[in-house]
FIKOLZA-1660 file (N, C-alpha, C; in steps of 0.1 Angstrom, whole numbers, plus 5000, padded with zeros to 4 digits):
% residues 158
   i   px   py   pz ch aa at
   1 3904 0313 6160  A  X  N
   1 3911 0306 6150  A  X CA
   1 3920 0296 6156  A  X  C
   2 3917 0286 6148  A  X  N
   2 3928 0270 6158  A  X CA
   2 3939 0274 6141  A  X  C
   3 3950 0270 6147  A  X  N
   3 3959 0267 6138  A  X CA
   3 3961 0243 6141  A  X  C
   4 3961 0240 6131  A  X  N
   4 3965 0229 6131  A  X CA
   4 3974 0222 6122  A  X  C
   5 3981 0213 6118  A  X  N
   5 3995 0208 6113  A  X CA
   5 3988 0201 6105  A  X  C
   6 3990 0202 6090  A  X  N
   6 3985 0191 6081  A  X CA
   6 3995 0189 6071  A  X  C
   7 3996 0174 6071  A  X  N
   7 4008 0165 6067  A  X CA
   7 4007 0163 6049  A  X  C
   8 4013 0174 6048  A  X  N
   8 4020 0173 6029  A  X CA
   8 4023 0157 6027  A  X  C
   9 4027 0151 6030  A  X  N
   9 4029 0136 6024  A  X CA
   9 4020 0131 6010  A  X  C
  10 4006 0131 6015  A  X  N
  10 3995 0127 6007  A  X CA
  10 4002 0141 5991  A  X  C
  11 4006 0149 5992  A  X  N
  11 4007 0155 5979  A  X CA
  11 4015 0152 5973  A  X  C
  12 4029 0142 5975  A  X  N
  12 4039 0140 5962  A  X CA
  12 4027 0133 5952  A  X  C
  13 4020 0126 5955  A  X  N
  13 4012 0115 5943  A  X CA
  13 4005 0129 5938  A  X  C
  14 4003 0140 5942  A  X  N
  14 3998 0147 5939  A  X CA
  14 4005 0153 5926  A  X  C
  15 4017 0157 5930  A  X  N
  15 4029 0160 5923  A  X CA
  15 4033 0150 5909  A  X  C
  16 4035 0139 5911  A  X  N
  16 4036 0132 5902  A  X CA
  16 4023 0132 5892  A  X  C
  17 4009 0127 5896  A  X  N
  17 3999 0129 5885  A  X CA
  17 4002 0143 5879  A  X  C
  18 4001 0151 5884  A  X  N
  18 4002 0161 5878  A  X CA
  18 4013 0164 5867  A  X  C
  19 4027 0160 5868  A  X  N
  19 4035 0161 5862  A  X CA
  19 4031 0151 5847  A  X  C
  20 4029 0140 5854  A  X  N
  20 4026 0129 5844  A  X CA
  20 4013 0135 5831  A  X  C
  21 4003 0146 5842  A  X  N
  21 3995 0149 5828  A  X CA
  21 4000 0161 5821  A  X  C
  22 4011 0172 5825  A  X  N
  22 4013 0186 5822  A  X CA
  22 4020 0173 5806  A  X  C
  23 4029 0163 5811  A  X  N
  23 4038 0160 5799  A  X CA
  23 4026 0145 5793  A  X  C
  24 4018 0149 5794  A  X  N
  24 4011 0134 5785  A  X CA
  24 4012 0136 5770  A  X  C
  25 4012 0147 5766  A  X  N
  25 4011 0152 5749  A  X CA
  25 4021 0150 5748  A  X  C
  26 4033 0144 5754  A  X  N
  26 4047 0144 5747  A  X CA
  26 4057 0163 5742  A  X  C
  27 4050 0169 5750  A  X  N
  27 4057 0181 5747  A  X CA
  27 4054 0186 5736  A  X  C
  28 4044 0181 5725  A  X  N
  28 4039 0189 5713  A  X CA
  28 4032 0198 5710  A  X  C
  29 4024 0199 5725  A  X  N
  29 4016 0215 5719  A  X CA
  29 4023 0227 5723  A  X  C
  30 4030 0228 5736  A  X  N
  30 4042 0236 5738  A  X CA
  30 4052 0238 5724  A  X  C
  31 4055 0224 5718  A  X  N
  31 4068 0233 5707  A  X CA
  31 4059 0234 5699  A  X  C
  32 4040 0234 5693  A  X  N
  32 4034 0234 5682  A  X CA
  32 4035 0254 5685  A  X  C
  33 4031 0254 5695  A  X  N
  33 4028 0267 5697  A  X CA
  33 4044 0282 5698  A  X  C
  34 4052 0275 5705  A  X  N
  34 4068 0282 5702  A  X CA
  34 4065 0284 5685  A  X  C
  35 4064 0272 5679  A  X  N
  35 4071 0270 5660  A  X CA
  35 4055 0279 5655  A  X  C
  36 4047 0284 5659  A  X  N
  36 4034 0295 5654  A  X CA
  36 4043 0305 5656  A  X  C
  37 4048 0309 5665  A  X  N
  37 4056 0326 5669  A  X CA
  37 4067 0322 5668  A  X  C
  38 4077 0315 5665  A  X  N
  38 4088 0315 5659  A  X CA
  38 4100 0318 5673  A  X  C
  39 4093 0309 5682  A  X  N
  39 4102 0313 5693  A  X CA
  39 4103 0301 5700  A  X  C
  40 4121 0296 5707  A  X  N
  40 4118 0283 5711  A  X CA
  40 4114 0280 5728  A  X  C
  41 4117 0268 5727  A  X  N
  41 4113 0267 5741  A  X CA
  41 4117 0273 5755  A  X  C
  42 4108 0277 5767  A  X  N
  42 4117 0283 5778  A  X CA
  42 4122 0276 5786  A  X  C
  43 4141 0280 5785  A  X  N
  43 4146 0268 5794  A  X CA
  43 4144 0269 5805  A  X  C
  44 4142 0257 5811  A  X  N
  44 4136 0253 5825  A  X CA
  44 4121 0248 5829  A  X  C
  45 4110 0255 5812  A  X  N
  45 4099 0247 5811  A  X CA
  45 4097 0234 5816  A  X  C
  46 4085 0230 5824  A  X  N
  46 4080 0217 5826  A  X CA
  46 4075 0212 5811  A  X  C
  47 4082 0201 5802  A  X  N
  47 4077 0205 5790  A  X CA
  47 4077 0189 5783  A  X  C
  48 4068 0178 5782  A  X  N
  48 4072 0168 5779  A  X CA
  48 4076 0167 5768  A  X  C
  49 4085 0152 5768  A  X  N
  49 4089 0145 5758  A  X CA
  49 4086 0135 5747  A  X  C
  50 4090 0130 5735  A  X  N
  50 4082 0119 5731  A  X CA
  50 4082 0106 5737  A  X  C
  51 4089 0103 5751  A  X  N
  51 4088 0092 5757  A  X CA
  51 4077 0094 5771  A  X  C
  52 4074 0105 5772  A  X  N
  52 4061 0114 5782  A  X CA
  52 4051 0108 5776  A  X  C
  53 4049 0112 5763  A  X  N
  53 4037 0109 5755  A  X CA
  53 4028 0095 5759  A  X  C
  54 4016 0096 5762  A  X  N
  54 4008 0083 5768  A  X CA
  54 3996 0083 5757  A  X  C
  55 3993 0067 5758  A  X  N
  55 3980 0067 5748  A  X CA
  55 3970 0068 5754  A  X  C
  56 3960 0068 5745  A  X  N
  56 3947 0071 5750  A  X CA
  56 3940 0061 5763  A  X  C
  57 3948 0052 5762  A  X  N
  57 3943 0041 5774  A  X CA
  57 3950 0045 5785  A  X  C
  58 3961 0052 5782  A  X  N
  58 3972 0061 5798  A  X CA
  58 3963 0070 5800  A  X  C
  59 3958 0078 5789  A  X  N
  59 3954 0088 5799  A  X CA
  59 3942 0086 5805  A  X  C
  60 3932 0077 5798  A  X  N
  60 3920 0073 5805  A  X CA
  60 3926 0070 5820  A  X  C
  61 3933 0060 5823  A  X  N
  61 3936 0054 5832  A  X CA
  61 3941 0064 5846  A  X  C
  62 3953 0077 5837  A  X  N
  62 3956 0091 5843  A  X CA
  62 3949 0097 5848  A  X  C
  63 3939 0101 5845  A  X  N
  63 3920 0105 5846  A  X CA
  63 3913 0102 5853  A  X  C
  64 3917 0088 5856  A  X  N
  64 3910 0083 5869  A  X CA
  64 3916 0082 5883  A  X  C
  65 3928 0081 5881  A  X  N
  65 3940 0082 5891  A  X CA
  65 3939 0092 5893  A  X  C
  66 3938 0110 5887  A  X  N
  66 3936 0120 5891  A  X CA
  66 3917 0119 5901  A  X  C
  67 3912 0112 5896  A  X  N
  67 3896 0116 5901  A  X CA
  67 3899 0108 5915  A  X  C
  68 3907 0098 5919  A  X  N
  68 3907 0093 5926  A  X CA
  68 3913 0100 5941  A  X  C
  69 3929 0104 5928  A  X  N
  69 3933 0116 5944  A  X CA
  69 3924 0126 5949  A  X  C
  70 3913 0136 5935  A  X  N
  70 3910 0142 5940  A  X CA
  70 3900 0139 5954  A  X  C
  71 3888 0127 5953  A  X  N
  71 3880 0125 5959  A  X CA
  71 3889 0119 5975  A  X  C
  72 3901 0114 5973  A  X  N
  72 3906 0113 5989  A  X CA
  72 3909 0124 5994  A  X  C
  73 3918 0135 5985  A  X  N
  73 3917 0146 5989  A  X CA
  73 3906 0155 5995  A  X  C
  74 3896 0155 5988  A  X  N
  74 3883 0162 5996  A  X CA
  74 3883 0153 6010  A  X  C
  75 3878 0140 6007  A  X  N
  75 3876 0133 6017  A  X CA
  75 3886 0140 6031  A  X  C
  76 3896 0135 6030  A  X  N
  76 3908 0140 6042  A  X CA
  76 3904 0158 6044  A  X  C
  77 3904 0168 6032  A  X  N
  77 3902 0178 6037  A  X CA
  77 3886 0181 6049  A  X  C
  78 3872 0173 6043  A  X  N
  78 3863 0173 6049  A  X CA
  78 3865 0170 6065  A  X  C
  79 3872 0154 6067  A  X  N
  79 3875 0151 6080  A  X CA
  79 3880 0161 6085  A  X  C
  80 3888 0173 6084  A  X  N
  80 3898 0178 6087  A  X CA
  80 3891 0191 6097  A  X  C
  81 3879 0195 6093  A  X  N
  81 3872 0207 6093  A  X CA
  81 3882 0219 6090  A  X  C
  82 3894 0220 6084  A  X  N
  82 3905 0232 6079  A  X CA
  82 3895 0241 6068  A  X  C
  83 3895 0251 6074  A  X  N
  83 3891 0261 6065  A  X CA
  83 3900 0264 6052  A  X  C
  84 3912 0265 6060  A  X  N
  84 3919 0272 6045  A  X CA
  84 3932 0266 6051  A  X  C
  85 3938 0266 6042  A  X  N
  85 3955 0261 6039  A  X CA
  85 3966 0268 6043  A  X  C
  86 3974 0273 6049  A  X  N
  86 3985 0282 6046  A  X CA
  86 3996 0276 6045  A  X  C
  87 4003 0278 6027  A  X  N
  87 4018 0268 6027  A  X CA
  87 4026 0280 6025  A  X  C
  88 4033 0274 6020  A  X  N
  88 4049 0281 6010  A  X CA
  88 4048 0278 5997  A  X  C
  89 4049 0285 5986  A  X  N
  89 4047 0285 5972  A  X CA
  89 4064 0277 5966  A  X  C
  90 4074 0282 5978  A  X  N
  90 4087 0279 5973  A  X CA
  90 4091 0279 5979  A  X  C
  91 4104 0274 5986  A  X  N
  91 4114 0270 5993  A  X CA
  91 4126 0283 5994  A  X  C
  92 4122 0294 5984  A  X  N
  92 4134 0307 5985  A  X CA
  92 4129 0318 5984  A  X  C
  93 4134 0330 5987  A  X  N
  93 4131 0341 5983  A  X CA
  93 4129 0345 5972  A  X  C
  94 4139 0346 5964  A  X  N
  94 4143 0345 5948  A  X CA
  94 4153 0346 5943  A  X  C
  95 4158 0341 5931  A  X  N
  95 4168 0338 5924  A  X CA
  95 4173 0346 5916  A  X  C
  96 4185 0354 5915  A  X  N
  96 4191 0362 5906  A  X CA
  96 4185 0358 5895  A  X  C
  97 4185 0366 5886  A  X  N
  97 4176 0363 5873  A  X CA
  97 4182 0350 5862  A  X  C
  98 4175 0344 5856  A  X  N
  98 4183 0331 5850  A  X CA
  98 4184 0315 5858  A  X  C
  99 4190 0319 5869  A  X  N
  99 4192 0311 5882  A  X CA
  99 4183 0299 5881  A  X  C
 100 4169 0305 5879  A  X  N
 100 4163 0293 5881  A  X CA
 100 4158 0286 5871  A  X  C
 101 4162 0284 5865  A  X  N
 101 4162 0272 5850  A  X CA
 101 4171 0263 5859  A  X  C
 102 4181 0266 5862  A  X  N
 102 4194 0254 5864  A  X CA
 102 4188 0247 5877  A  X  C
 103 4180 0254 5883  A  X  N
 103 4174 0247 5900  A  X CA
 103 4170 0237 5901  A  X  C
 104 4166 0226 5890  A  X  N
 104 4160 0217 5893  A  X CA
 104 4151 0213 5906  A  X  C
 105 4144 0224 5900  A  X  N
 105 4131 0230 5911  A  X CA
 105 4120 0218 5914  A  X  C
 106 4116 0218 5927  A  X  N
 106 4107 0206 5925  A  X CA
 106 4090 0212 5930  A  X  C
 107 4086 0213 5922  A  X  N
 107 4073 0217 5921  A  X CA
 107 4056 0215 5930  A  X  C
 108 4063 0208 5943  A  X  N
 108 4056 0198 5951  A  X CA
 108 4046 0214 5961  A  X  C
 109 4047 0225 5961  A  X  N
 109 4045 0232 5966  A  X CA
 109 4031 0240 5961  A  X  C
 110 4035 0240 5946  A  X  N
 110 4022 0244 5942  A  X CA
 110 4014 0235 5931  A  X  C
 111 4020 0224 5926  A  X  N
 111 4017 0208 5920  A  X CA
 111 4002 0210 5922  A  X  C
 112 4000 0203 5934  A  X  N
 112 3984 0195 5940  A  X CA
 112 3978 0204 5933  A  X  C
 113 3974 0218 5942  A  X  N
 113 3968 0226 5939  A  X CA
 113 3961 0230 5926  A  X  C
 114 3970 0227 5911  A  X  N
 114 3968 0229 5899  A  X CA
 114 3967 0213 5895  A  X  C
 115 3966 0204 5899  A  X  N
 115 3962 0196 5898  A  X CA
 115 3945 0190 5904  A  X  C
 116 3944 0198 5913  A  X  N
 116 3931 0197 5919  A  X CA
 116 3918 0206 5914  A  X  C
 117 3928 0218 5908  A  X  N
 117 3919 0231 5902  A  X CA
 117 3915 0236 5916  A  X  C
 118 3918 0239 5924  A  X  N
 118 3915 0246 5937  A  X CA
 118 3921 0261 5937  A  X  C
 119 3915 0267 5941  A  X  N
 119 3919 0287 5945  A  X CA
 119 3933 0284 5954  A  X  C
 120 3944 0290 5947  A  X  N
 120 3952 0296 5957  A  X CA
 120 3958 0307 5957  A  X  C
 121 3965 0317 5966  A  X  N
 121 3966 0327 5965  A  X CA
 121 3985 0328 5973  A  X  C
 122 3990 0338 5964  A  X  N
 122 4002 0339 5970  A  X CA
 122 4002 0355 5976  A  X  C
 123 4010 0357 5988  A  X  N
 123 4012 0367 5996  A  X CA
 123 4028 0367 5998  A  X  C
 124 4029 0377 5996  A  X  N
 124 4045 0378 6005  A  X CA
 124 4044 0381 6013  A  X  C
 125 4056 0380 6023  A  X  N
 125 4056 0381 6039  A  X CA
 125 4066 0387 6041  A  X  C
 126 4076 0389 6037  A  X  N
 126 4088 0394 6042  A  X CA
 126 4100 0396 6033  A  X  C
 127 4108 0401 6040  A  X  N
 127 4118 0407 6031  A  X CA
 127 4132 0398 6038  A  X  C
 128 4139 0398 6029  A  X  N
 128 4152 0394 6037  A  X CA
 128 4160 0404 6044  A  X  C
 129 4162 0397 6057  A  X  N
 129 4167 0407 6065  A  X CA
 129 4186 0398 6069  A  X  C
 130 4196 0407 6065  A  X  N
 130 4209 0401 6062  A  X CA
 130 4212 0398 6080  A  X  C
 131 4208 0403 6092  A  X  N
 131 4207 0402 6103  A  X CA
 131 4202 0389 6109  A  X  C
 132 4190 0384 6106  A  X  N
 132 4182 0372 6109  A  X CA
 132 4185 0365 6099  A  X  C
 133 4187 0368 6080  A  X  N
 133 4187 0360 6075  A  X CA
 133 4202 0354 6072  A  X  C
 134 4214 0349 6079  A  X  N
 134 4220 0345 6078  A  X CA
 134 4225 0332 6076  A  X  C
 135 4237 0326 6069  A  X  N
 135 4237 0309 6071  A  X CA
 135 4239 0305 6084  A  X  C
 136 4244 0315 6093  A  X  N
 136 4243 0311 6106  A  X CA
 136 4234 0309 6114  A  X  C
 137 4220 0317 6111  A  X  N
 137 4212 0313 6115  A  X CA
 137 4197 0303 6110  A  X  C
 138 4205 0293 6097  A  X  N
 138 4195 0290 6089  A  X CA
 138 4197 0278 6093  A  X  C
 139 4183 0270 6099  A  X  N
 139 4179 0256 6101  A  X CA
 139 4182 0246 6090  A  X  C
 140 4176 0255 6079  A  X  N
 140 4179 0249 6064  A  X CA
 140 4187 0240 6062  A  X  C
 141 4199 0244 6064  A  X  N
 141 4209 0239 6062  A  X CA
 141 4218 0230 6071  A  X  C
 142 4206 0228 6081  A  X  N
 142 4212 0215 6091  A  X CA
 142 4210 0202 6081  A  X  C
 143 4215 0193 6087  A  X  N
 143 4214 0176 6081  A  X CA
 143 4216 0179 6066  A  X  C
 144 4215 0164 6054  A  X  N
 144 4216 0165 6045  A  X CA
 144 4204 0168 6041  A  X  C
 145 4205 0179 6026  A  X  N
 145 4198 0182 6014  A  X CA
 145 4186 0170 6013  A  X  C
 146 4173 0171 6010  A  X  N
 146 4165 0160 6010  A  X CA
 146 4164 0158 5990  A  X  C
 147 4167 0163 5981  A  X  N
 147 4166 0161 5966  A  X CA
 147 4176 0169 5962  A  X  C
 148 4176 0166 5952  A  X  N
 148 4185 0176 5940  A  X CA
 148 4182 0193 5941  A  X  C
 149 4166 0195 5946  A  X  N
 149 4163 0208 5943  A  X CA
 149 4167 0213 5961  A  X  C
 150 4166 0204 5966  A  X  N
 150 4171 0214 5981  A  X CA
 150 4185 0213 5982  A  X  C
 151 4192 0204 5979  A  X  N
 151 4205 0206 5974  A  X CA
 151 4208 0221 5967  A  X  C
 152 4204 0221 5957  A  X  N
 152 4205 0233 5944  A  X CA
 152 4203 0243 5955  A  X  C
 153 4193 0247 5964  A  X  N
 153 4185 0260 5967  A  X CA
 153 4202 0263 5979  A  X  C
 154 4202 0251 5988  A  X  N
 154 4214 0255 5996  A  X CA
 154 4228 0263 5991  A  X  C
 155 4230 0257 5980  A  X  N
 155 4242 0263 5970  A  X CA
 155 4240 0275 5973  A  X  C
 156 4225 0279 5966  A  X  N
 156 4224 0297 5965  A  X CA
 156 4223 0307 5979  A  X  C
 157 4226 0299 5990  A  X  N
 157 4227 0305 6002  A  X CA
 157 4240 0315 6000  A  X  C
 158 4242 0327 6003  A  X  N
 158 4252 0335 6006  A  X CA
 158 4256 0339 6021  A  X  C
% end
């Protein structure tokens, strides 16, 4: 087995299309379906708005923008000869319960993936250990915060 380094960069566009089609309906089939069962939305939902909402010529256009990343995607993965992937699904362990609505979580981890319709699989690995996992010994938290959601995650360091 070769381990080799493959460069996340190509996935923010990944991230973004994706985002751009989760909210293209403008958030209406999300609250169509809450207002059937009488229950509202979940805070923290990725959930568009009426200014998300795209017309039919956006999403054609979204459609193709998606077929486009997909096809450089394969392309780069073929070059690549990478059998399989191994990322991070998230940047933490986990969050007191509630916690993460307020994270302004940024979704770049598992995005592509569901954007691509590709298999992925989550594993845990480990447990926190109060010994190794300390803020004294956490890289993390060298240099500045790169967004709002790694900002946010540092906060929840103890």
């Amino acid at each position: 087995m070769t381990v080799v380094e493959w460069d996340p960069k190509p996935h923010a566009e990944g991230v973004h299309l994706w985002e751009k089609a989760v909210k293209a309906d403008g958030g209406r089939k999300c609250r169509n379906y809450c207002d059937l069962i009488g229950e509202p939305l979940i805070e923290g939902m990725v959930v568009g708005t009426p200014q998300d909402e795209l017309t039919a010529v956006q999403r054609q256009e979204l459609g193709l923008q998606k077929l486009e990343f997909e096809k450089a995607f394969l392309q780069r993965w073929g070059d690549s000869s990478v059998d399989a992937l191994i990322m991070p699904i998230m940047p933490w362990v986990a969050y007191s319960p509630k916690v993460w609505v307020k994270s302004k979580q940024w979704l770049g981890y598992t995005a592509p993936w569901n954007l691509l319709n590709y298999t992925s699989l989550a594993i845990p690995v480990t447990t926190v250990d109060p010994l190794v996992d300390s803020k004294e010994n956490d890289h993390f938290l060298e240099g500045p915060p790169r967004n709002d959601s790694d900002a946010f995650n540092r906060d929840q360091c103890e």
